[in-house]
C-alpha positions in Angstrom: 0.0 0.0 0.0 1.3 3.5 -1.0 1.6 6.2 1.7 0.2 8.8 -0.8 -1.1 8.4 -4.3 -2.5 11.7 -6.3 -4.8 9.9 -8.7 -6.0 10.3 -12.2 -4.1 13.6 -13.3 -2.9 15.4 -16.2 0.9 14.8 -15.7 3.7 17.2 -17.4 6.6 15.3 -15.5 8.8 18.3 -17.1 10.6 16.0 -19.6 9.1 17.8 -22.7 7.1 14.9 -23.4 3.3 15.5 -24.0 1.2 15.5 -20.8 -0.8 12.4 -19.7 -3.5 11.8 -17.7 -2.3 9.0 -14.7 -1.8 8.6 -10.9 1.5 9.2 -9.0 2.5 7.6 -5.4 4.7 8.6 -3.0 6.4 6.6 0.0 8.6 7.5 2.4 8.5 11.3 0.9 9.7 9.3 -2.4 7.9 9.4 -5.9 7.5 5.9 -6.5 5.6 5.7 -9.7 4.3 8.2 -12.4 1.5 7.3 -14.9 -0.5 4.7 -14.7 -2.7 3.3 -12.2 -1.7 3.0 -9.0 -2.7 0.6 -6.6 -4.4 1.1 -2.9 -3.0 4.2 -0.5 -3.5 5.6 2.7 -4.1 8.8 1.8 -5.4 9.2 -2.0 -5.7 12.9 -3.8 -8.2 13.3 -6.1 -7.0 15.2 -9.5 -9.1 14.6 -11.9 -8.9 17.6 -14.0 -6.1 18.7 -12.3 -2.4 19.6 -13.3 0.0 17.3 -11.4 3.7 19.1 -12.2 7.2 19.0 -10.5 7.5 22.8 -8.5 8.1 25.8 -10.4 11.9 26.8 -10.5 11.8 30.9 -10.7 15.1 31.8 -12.4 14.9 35.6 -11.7 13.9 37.0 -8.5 15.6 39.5 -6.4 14.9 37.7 -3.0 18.6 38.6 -1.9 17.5 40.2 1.4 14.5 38.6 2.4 15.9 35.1 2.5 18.1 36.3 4.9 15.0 36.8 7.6 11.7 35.3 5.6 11.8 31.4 5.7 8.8 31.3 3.5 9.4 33.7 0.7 6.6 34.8 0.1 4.8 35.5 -2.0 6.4 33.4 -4.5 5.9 29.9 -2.3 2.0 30.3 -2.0 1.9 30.3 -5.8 3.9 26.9 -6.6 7.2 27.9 -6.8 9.5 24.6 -4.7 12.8 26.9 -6.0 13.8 30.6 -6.4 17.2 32.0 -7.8 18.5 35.1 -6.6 21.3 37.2 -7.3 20.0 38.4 -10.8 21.0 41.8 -12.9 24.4 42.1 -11.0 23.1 42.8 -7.6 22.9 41.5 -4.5 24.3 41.7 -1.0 27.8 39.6 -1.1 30.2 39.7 -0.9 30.3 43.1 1.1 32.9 44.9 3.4 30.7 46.5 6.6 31.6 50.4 5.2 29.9 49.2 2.0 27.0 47.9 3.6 24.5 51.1 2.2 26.3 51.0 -1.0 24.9 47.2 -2.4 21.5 48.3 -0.6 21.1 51.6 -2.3 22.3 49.8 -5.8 19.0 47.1 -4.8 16.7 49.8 -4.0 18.2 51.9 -7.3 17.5 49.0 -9.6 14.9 46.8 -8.1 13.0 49.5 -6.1 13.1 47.6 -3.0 13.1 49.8 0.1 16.3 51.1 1.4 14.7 51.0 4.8 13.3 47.6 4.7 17.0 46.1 3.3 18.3 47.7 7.0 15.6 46.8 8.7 15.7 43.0 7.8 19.4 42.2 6.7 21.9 40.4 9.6 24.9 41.1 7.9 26.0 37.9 9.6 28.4 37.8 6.2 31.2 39.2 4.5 32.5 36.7 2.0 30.2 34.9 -0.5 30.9 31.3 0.9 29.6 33.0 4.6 26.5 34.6 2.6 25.4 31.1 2.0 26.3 29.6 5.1 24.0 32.1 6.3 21.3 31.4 3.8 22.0 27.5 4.9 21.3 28.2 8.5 17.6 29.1 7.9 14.5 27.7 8.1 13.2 26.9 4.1 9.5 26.4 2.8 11.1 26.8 -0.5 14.6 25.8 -1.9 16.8 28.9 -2.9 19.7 29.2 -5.5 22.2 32.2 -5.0 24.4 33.5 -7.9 27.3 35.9 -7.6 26.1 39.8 -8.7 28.7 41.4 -10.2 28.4 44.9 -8.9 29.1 44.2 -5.2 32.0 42.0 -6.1 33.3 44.8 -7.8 33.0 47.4 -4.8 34.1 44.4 -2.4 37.2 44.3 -4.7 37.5 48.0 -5.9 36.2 50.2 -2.8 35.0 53.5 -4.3 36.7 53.3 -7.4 34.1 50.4 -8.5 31.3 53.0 -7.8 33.2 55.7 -9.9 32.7 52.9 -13.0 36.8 52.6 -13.1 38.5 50.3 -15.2 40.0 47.6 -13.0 43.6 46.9 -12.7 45.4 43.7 -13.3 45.0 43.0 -9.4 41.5 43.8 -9.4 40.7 41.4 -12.1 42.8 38.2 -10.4 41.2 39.3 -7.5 37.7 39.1 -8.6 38.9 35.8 -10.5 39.8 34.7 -7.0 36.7 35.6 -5.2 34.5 34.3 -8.2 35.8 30.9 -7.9 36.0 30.7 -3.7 32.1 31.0 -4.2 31.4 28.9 -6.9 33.3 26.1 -5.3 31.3 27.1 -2.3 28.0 26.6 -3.8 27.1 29.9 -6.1 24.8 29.0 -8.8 26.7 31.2 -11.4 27.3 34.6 -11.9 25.4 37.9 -13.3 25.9 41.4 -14.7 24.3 44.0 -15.7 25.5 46.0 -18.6 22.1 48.7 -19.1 21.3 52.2 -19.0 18.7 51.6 -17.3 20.1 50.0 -13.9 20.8 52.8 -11.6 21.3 53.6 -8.0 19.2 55.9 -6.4 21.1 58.7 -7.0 21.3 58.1 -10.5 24.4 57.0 -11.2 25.5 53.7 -13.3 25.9 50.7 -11.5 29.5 49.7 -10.8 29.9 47.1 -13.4 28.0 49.0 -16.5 31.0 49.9 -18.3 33.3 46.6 -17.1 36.3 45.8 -19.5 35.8 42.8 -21.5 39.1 40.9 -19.8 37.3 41.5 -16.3 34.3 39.8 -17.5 36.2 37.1 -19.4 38.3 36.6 -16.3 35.6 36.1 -14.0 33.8 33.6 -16.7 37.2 32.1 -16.2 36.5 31.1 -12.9 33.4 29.0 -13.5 35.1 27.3 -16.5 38.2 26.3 -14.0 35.4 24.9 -11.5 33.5 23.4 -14.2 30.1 24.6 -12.4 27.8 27.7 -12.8 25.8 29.7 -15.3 27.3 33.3 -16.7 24.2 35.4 -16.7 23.9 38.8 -18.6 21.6 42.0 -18.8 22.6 44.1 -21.8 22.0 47.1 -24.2 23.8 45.5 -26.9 24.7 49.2 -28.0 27.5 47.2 -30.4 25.6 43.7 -31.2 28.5 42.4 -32.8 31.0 43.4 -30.0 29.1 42.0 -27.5 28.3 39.1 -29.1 31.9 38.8 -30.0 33.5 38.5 -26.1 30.0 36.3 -25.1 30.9 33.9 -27.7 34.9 33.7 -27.0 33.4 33.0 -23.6 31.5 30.2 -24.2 33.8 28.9 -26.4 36.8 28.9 -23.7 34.8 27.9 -20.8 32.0 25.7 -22.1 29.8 27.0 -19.1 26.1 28.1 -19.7 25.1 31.5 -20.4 22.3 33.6 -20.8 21.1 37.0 -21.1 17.7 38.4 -20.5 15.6 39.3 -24.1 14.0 42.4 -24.0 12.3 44.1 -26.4 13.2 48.1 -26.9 11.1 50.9 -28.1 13.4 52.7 -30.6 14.3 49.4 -32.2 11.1 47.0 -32.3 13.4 44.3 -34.2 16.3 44.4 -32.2 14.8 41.0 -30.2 14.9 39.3 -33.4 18.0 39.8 -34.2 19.4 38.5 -31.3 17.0 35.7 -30.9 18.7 34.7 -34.4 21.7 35.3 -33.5 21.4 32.4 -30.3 20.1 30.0 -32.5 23.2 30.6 -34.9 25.9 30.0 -31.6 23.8 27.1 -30.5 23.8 25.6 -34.1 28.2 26.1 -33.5 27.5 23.8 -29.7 27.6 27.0 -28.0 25.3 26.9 -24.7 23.8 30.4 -25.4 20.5 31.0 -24.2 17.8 34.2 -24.5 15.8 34.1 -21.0 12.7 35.3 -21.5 9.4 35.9 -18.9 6.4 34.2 -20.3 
């Protein structure tokens, strides 16, 4: 006898195979069949005309600082998502040096428009250092699983100082030691690593975010990292002001680290077309073996 069977229905298991209409059982907090019938249970779910699906993963969410005190994340758990990844569009809240606290929350509230004044209400700043970030996130309660990637722009002040916020070119030393920092996290458990390269990402003064105008040897450096670890995702938010140059470094990227990457695919009001273009030009890398992909909400 099953501890659990949800019977009769419509199954997308998440494979890409067409959905099906069957039972699945559970024992011991195990899936234990999926499709057809299943036999007797002590607890049986009726879902006849219902959508039986593994939990929705959501791949963008700023959720930085309220995982830190919110083991529920809400409102995001009470609609089916099982995972959320933070850490999107560069930002984020680690690494950080104590003086730099108000920096990486006034670069949140600046691009996210998340309250300054609920970020130092609820943060612990129990963390300096990535790897402690996610010790931190580790020692909380969870409803919900949660997937952290490095942001770019508070590396870049945790490295940098106030020359990061002035949009300075980094030096050699800067770039090993973002290198360095990139891959203590990733081997620590960062899902990958994101930048933000757009006008429209400001703090709240105003001003571009640290790593708008980043050299490409920074970013290939850092992309380094997770090729040398073998682990993570390289995740992008871009004008493309120069299509071709900026596809040019993204594709010498993928080619000399064979790590994901993706960038978000938004549509622009002076240039209608411009998301086709792009959109043709990932199919043309992927057609090469490149693992380009255009994320896009739907």
């Amino acid at each position: 006898m099953h501890d659990l069977v949800i019977r009769a229905g419509t199954l997308v298991d998440g494979t890409g195979r067409d959905r099906f209409t069957g039972d699945l059982a559970i024992d011991g907090g195990i899936i234990t069949q999926v499709g057809g019938k299943a036999g007797a249970a002590r607890r049986v779910i009726d879902a006849d005309g219902l959508l039986v699906t593994p939990g929705w993963v959501d791949v963008h969410t700023h959720y930085d600082g309220q995982a830190t005190w919110d083991p529920i994340l809400a409102p995001s758990s009470w609609h089916g998502a099982t995972t959320v990844l933070f850490g999107n569009c560069g930002v984020g809240f680690a690494p950080v040096r104590p003086q730099d606290r108000d920096c990486v929350i006034d670069l949140m509230e600046g691009v996210e428009d998340i309250p300054g004044a609920t970020l130092r209400a609820g943060l612990p700043w129990n963390w300096e250092s990535f790897p402690e970030f996610l010790d931190a996130l580790e020692a909380m309660p969870r409803a919900i699983d949660v997937g952290a990637q490095l942001p770019h722009h508070p590396l870049r002040v945790y490295v940098m100082g106030e020359r990061a916020v002035r949009n300075e070119l980094a030096s050699a030393e800067d770039i090993a030691a973002m290198q360095s920092a990139a891959e203590a996290a990733l081997r620590a458990g960062a899902f990958g690593f994101t930048t933000s390269r757009t006008e429209s990402h400001r703090t709240t003064r105003g001003a571009q975010v640290p790593g708008r105008y980043a050299a490409e040897e920074e970013l290939l450096a850092i992309g380094a990292a997770l090729g040398k670890v073998g682990h993570g995702a390289f995740g992008i938010l871009s004008d493309f002001e120069n299509e071709a140059a900026e596809f040019d470094w993204i594709t010498r990227l993928g080619k000399s680290t064979g790590r994901p990457i993706w960038f978000l695919l938004t549509d622009r009001y002076g240039d209608p077309q411009r998301w086709r273009r792009l959109l043709k030009a990932v199919h043309e890398a992927r057609a090469e073996g490149l693992p380009l992909t255009a994320q896009m909400a739907g």
